[in-house]
N, C-alpha and C positions, 0 to 999 in steps of 0.2 A: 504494500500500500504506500501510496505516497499523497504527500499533500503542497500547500502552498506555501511557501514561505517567503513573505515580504518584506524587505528589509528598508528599500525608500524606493520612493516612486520617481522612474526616470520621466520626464515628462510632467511636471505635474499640473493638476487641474481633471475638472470631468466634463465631457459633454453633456450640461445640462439641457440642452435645448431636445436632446433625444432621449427616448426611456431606456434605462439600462442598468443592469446588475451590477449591485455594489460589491467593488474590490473582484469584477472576474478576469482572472487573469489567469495564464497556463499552469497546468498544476506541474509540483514537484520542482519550480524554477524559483529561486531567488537570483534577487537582482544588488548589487553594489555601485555604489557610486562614491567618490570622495569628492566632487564638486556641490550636492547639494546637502544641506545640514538635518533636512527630516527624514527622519526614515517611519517610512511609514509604521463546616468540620463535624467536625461532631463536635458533642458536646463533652468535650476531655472533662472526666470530674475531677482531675490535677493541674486544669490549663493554665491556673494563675499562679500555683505552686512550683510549676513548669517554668513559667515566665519569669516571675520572681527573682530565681536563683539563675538561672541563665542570662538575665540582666546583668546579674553584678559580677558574671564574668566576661561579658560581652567578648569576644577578640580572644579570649583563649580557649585552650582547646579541649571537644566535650572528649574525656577521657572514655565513654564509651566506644569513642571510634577505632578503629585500626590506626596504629601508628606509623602505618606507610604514607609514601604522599604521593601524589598523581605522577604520571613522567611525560615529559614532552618526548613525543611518539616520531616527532616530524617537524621539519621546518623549511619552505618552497618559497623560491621568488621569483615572480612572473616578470622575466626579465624585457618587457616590453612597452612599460611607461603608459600603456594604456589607463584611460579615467575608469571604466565600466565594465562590468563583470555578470557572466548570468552564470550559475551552479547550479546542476542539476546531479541530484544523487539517483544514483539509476534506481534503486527498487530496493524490496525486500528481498531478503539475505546475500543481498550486494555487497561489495565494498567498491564499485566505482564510481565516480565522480569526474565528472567532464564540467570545464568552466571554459568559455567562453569570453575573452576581454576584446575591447574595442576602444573607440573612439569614436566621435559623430561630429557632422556640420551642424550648422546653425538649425537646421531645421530636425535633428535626432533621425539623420538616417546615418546608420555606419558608412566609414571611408576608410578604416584598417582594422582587422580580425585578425585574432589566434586563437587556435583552438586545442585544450590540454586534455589532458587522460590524466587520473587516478587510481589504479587499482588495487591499494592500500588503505582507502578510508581515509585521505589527502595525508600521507606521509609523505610521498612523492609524487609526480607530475613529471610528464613529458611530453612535448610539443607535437602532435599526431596530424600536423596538417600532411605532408607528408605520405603518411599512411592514406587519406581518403584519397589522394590524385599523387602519385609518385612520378606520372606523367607529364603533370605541368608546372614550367619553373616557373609562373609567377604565382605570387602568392594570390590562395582564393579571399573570396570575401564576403564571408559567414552575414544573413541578416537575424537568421534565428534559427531555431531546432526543433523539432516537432517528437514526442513523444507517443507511439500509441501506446493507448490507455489500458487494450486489451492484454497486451504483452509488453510489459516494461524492458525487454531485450533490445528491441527494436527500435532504432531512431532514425530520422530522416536529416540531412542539414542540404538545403535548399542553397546553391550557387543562383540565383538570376541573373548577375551577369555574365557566368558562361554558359545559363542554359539548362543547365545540370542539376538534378537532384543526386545527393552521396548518401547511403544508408546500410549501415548494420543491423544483424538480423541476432548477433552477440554479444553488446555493449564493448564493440569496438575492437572484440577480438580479429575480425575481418572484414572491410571494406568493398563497397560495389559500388557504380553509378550507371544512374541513365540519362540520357539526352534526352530533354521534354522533345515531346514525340505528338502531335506536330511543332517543329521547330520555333513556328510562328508564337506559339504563347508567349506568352512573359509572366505568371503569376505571382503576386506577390504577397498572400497569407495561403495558409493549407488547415485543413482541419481530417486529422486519422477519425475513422467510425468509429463508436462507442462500442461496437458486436463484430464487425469485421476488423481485422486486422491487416490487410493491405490495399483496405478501400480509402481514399482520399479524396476531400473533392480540393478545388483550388480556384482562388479568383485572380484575374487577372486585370488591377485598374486603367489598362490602357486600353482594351477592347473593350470592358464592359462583360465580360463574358464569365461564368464558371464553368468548372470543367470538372469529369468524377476519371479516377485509375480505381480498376479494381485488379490492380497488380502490382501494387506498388509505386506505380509512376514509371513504369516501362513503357504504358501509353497512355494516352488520354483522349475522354469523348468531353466535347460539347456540348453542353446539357440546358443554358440557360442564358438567353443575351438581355442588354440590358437593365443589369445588376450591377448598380454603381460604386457599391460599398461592401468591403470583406465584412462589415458587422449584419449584411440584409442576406446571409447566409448560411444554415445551421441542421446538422443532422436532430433526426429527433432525439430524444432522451431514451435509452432502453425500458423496457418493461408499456413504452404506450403506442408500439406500434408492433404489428402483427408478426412482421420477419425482420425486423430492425434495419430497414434499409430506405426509410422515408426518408426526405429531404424536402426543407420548406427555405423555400427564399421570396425574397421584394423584387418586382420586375416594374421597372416603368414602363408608362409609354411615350416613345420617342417627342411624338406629334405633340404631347402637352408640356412637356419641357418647354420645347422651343419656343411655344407660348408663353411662358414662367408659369407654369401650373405645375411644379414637381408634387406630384403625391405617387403611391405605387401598391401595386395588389399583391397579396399571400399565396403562394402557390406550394404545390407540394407534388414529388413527381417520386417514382419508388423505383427500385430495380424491374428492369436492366437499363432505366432513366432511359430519358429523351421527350422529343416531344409527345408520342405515341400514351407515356405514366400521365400526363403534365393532367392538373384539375386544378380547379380555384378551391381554396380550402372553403372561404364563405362569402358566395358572391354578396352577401348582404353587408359582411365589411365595406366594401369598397373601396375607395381613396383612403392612404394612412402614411405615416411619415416613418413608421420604426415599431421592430417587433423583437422577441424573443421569447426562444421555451423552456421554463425553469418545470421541473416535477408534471405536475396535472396540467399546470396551466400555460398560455399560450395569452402572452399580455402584446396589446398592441396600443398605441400612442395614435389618435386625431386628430387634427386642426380642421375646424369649421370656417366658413370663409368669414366670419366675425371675430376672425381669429380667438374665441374660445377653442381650449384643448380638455379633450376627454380620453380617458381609461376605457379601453374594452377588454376582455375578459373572455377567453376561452378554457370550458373546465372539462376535464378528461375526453377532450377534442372534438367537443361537441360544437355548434354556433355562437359565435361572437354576443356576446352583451354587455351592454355598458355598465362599468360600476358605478355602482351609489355611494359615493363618497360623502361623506358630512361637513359640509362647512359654505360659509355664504361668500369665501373668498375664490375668483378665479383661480384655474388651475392653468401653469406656465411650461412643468416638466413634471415627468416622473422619475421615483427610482425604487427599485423592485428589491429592495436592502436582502431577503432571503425565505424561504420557505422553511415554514417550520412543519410540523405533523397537520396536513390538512386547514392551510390554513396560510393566507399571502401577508407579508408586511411589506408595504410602500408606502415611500417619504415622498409627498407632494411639494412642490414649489410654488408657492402663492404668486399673486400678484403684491409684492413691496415686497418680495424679495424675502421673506420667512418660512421657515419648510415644518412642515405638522408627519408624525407618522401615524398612520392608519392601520388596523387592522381589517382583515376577513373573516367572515365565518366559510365555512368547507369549499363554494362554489368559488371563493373571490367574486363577488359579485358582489355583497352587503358589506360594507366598511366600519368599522368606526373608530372614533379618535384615539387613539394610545396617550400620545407622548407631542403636545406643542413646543414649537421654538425649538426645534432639534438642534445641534450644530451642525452647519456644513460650511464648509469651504472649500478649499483643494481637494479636501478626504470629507466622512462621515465621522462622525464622533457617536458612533453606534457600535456595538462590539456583543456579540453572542458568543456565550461561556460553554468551549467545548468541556467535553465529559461531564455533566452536570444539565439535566434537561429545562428547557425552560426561563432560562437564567439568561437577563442580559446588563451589560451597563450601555448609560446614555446618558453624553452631554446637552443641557438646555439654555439657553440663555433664559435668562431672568429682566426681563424690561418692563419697564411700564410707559415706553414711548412706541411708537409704531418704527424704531428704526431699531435693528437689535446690532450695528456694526460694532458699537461700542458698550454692549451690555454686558455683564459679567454674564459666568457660569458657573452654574452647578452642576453636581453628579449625582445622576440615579440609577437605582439597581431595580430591578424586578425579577419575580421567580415562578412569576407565572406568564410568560410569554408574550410580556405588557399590558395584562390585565390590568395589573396596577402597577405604580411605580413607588418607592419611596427613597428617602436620605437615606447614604452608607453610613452607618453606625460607625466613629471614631472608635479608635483602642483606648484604654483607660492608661494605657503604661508609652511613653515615648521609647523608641531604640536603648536610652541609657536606663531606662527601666524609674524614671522618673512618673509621677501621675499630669495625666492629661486634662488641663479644664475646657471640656470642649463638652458640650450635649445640645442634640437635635432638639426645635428644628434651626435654633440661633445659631450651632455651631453643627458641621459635621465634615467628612473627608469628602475631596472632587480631588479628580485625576485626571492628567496630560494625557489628552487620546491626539490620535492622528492627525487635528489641527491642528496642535500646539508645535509650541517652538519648543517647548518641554519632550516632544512624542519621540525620544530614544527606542523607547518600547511600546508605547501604547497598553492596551491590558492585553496580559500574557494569559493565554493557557492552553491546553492541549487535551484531548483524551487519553491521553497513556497517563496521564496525571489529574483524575477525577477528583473535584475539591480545590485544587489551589488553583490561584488567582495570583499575581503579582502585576502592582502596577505603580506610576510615581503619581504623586498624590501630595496632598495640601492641605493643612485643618483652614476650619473659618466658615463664615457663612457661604462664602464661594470660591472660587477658585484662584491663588495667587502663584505667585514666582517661587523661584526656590523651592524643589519638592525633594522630595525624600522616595525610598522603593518601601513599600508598604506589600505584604502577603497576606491572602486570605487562606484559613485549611480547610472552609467548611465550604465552599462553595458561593461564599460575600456573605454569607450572615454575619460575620466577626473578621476582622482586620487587625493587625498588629504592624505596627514601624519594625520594619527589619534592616535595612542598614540605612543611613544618614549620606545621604546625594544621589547622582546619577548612574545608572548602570542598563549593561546589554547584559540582557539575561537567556537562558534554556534550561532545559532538562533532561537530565539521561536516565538511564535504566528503569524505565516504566516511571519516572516522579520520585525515584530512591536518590537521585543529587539532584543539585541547584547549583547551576553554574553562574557568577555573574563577573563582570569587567567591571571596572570605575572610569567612571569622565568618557562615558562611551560615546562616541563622534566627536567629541571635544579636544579634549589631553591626551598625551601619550600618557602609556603605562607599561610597565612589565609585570604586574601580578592581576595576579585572577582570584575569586574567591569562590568558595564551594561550602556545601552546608549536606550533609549526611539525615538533619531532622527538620526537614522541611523548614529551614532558615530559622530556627531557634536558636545556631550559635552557628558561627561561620569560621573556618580556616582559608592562610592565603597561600598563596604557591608561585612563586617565579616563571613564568612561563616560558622567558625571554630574557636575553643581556642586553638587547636593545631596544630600548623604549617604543612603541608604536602605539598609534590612533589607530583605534577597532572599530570599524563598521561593522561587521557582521558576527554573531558569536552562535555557529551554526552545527547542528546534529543531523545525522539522518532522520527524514522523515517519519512518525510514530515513537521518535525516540527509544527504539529498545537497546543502542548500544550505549559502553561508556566513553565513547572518543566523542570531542568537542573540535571542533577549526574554528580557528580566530584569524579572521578575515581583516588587515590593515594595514597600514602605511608606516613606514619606520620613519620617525621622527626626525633622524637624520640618513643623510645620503640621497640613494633613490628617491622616485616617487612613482616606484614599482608595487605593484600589491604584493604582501608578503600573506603567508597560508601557515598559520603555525597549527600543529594537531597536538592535543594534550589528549592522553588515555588514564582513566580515572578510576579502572579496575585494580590497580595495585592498589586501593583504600580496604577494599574489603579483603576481610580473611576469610571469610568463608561464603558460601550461598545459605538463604534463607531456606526456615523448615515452616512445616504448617504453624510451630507457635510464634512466629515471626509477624503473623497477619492479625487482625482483628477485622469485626465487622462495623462499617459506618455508614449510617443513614443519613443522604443528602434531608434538611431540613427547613422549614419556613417559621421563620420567627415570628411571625404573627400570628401560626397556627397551634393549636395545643397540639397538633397530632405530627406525626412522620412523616407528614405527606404531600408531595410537591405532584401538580398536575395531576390528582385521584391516583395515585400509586406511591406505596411505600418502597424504596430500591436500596437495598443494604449490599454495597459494595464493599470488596473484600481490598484491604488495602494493609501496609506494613508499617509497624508500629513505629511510631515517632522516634523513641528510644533507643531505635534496634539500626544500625548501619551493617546489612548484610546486603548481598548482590542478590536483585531478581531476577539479572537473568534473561537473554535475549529473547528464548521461547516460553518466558514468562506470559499464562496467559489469568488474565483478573477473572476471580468469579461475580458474579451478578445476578439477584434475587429479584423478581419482583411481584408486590402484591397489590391488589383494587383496594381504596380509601371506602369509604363513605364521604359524601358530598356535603361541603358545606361554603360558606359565601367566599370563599378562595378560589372557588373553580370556577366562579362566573367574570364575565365581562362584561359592561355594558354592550346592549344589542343595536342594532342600526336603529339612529333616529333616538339616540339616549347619551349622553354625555357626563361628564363629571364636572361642575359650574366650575368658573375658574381656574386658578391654582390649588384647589385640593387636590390632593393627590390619593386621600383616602375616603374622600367621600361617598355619599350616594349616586348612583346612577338616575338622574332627571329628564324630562321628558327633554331635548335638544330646539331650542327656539324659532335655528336656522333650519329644521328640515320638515319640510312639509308632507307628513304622513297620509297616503289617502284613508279617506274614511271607506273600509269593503262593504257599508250598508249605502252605499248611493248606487251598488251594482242592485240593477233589478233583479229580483227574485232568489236574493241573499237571506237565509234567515240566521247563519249560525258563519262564523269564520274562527282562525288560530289566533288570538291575540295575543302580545307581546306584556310580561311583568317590567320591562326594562333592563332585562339578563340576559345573558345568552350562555351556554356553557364552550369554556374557552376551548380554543380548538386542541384538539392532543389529548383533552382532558378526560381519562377513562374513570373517574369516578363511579361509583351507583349505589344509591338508595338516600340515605342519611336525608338532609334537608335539599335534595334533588327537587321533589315537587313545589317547593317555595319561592325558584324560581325559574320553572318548570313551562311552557307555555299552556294557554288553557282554551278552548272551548268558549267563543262570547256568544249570545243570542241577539240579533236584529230586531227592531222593533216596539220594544219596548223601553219604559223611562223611568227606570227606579228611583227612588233618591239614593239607595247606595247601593253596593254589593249585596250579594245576595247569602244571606251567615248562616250560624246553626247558633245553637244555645252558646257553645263553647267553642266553636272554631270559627275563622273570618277569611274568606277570601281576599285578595290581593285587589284595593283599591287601583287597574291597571286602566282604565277608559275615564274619558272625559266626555266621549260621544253621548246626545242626549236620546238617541237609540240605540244603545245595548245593553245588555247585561251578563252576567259571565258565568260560568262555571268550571271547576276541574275537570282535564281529562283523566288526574289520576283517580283511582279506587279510593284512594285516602280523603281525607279534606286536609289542609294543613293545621296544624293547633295555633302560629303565630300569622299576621299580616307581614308580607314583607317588606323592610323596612325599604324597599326601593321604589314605594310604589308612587311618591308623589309627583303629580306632574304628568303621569305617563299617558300614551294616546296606544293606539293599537298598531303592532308593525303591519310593515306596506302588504305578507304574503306570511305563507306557511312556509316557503322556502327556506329552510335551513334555520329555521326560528324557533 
């Protein structure tokens, strides 16, 4: 398995003027640059006892550990002065590693390439251009590398300007190439099938044209003209087409261009492609500016000639509809931040320039509000907590003026998929183990995310490491300068200051170390710090005699080994990237045994119960105290069991909002959306009406106080003065129509009213309510 790792964004900025997925970029590739400066628990019943005495030895060493120390495994210097660097670690039970350095013009297209091999886990390196063309003395010049997804063996690296694709079918053990075939192409992005492994299609921006090899790039067919843009072109997703070989792209038409009418249609053409596949996915779309397909859905971006812009919505590839988004301000762009369990999050761009995130319930069709004032700027200040379900942080501006360029920020958490959000809870104890006067909601922690000048790291986490969190962080009412590395072990219920300034952080052996740098992008350094108990106490280690600036402090993908690369620039001399490899198994003396593990329940502090999203999940993880190896084919155990339902697992439903800035309030009828009444349909006498709840998506809960805010049964017609009770139980005050009246669909009646019900009007549909 491999994933993303991004270290700064070459280029930076986003098109906002088109809908598009937040942070999608090729997997398995980090990227380096030294010209730009950003780069993109349980409940211990000993934790303070823990904290306490490990305070007041800060910096020295926890004598539980092994008294070996890490050793530098390796140290490469890319003798080519190049700014830029892409890393790709080839796969699981790998040890290669190909980096990729350049340089680019004015505009970020490369003008000189090398290209390296590793097959040590970056001990060593050596210069393989070479190897792909032995035949030609000039040097090539690499624009990227393509990866199939099916078989991490296999890489493609694209020459354009000699025509040539070079690809091993070994991770570089043996080299091939073919001459694009018709010579005439020129393409300039490629994208491998998600289910074929030597299908590709390829666009080429000078014709207009894509093109599909289902051989690798031996040949190539002509599949689709007038496609103007490698982003209006994309295989489908496996699992939502029949034989995985759909293709959908934007075609314009010539004749309205030339008129200035750009707009363009959705098409979708399958094996053995051509025009013979070709159909309009839904002639009812019609004209649209930008599309893509994440999971079920199939999101497309509108402009009406009043230039309003709309959201439409294709769910498990059915007809286009437009989403119902809640709010009375124009919509300017989209962006599709990520799909959770059944279930769309998309950050709108208003008109004045403020961006709101919305949720979906299952169809993405019904929206409603999360999270206003999000930040954006170059990046998102959005961040979903791997190994930990549910879980996200997000930066918001705080203003009380319609301009937010100059508004502070704060930081919020949520752990139920932005159902709600609240303030991170500060630590009580500072790094020196001093007490903190900090308490929400006048004081709490924010953290340097991806807009910051602060975002060395932005928040860290991983799935091989369920529960921690590290990120740099600030006390106060909002967010200031000067931050410190703060860890979470529960998953952001609880925070503790772990070291005092900036650092590049990772993690090895399944979350059993913690590697960090000091003054990361900043200062040179030669030591690195590491931590055995999830950063309760930390040891340093020389890494280097020569001081170096660290960009990148990089693992293989999944993190299951203990070798770390510290990616940087030596302080003096060159202005070579150097690659140092530190191996950080000589700490442990032995591998762990089953009493090495305990069991930890991810947990929500506002809930009595164990239960995040209607499910209890008691992950097996290894004990604070314990510095043993887990081990590359270490694999975690994982429990999971159904909650009982209670007002945690709901979300306001479309057309219901949370007033204000409360963040923990009640869910209220919404001002700005205008619900139809279903008794003006003739010969209506009964429809689903809405409590103002919805149950959050992902959320397997059942039974518990389910039916409280449950949808229910209204009747047409008549004009009670109130709901309609029992001696002892009260239906949900949920209509304001002065023809209905309601009843439950469940068997039960509820014993309480719920308390969400003031205000509320009936939702638009039964759909998904």
């Amino acid at each position: 398995m491999f994933s993303v790792l991004v270290l700064t964004v070459i280029g930076s900025g986003l098109a906002l003027a088109k809908i598009e997925r937040l942070q999608d970029r090729a997997p398995g590739i980090a990227e380096l640059t030294w010209e730009h400066p950003h780069a993109v628990g349980d409940r211990y019943f000993t934790q303070e006892k823990l904290l306490s005495s490990l305070h007041e030895k800060q910096g020295q060493r926890d004598r539980r550990q092994s008294s070996s120390q890490p050793q530098q495994s390796g140290k490469f210097e890319f003798l080519d002065g190049y700014h830029y660097g892409l890393i790709h670690y080839s796969g699981s039970e790998s040890e290669v590693i190909f980096v990729l350095t350049f340089n680019t013009d004015r505009y970020g297209y490369p003008t000189a390439t090398n290209l390296y091999k590793s097959a040590d886990y970056g001990r060593s390196f050596e210069n393989i251009e070479a190897q792909l063309n032995p035949e030609e003395p000039d040097p090539l010049l690499w624009r990227s590398f393509y990866v199939s997804p099916g078989n991490l063996n296999m890489l493609v690296f694209a020459s354009f300007e000699t025509s040539r694709i070079y690809y091993t079918l070994n991770e570089g053990q043996l080299w091939d190439h073919h001459d694009f075939d018709p010579p005439t192409i020129n393409p300039r992005s490629m994208k491998f099938s998600p289910t074929e492994d030597n299908w590709i299609l390829a666009h080429d921006p000078t014709n207009e044209r894509i093109y599909v090899s289902t051989n690798l790039g031996q040949s190539w067919k002509m599949i689709a003209e007038n496609v103007d843009q490698s982003s209006d072109y994309q295989w489908d997703e496996p699992g939502w087409d029949s034989d995985g070989s759909v293709i959908y792209f934007n075609q314009f038409d010539p004749e309205d261009r030339d008129r200035g009418n750009y707009t363009v249609s959705l098409f979708t053409q399958r094996y053995p492609f051509g025009a013979e596949t070709q159909q309009e996915f839904d002639p009812n779309l019609g004209r649209h500016e930008d599309f893509f397909l994440l999971g079920p859905y199939i999101f497309a971006q509108k402009t009406e000639d009043n230039d309003d812009t709309h959201l439409l919505v294709s769910y498990n590839r059915q007809p286009f509809q437009a989403a119902q988004i809640p709010t009375p301000y124009d919509h300017r762009s989209y962006i599709v931040s990520h799909i959770e369990e059944r279930q769309a999050l998309v950050i709108v761009q208003h008109e004045g320039g403020f961006y709101n995130l919305y949720l979906s319930e299952e169809t993405g069709v019904y929206f409603s509000l999360s999270l206003r004032d999000l930040v954006v700027d170059y990046a998102i200040d959005l961040e979903r907590i791997d190994g930990v379900n549910g879980t996200m942080i997000a930066n918001q501006y705080v203003r009380d003026t319609p301009d937010v360029t100059d508004a502070p920020i704060r930081t919020l958490l949520t752990l139920d998929n932005g159902g709600n959000w609240e303030l991170i809870h500060p630590p009580d104890l500072d790094v020196y183990g001093n007490p903190v006067n900090c308490e929400p909601p006048l004081c709490s922690l924010h953290f340097d995310m991806d807009t910051s000048a602060y975002a060395r790291l932005g928040v860290f986490s991983t799935e091989s490491a369920p529960g921690i969190i590290i990120a740099h962080g600030t006390l106060g009412d909002t967010l200031s300068s000067n931050p410190d590395l703060y860890i979470s072990r529960d998953g952001g219920v609880t925070w503790h200051e772990t070291l005092s300034g900036s650092y590049g952080a990772n993690v090895l052996d399944h979350g059993g170390i913690i590697v960090a740098v000091n003054d990361y992008h900043q200062v040179s350094s030669t030591v690195l710090k590491y931590s055995c108990n999830e950063g309760l106490s930390w040891n340093s280690f020389t890494f280097t005699d020569s001081a170096m600036v660290i960009y990148g402090v990089i693992t293989e993908p999944g993190e299951h080994t203990t070798n770390v690369s510290l990616y940087g620039i030596e302080s003096s001399g060159s202005r070579n990237w150097v690659v140092v490899t530190v191996d950080f198994d000589p700490i442990f003396s032995r591998d762990c045994g089953d009493d090495d593990y305990y069991d930890w329940l991810p947990w929500d502090d506002r809930s009595d119960t164990d239960c995040i999203l209607g499910s209890s999940i008691v992950i097996e993880r290894r004990n604070i105290t314990t510095c043993c190896r887990n081990g590359r084919d270490y694999v975690r155990e994982t429990q999971y069991s159904i909650c009982e339902c209670n007002e945690e697992d709901f979300e306001c439903d479309y057309g219901y909002a949370k007033p204000g800035e409360d963040l923990s309030g009640l869910c209220v009828k919404d001002p700005d959306v205008e619900l139809e009444d279903p008794c003006d349909n003739e010969g209506t006498t009964t429809y689903i009406a809405s409590t103002g709840y919805r149950k959050i998506a992902g959320d397997v809960c059942q039974g518990g106080d389910e039916r409280l805010y449950a949808p229910y049964e209204a009747e047409c017609c008549r004009t009670p003065t109130e709901p309609p009770t029992t001696a002892t139980n009260t239906a949900p005050t949920t209509t304001t129509s002065s023809s209905t009246s309601s009843k439950w669909l469940s068997s039960e009646t509820p014993t309480t009213t719920p308390t969400s019900s003031s205000g509320a009007n009936s939702s638009p549909s039964s759909n998904g309510m």
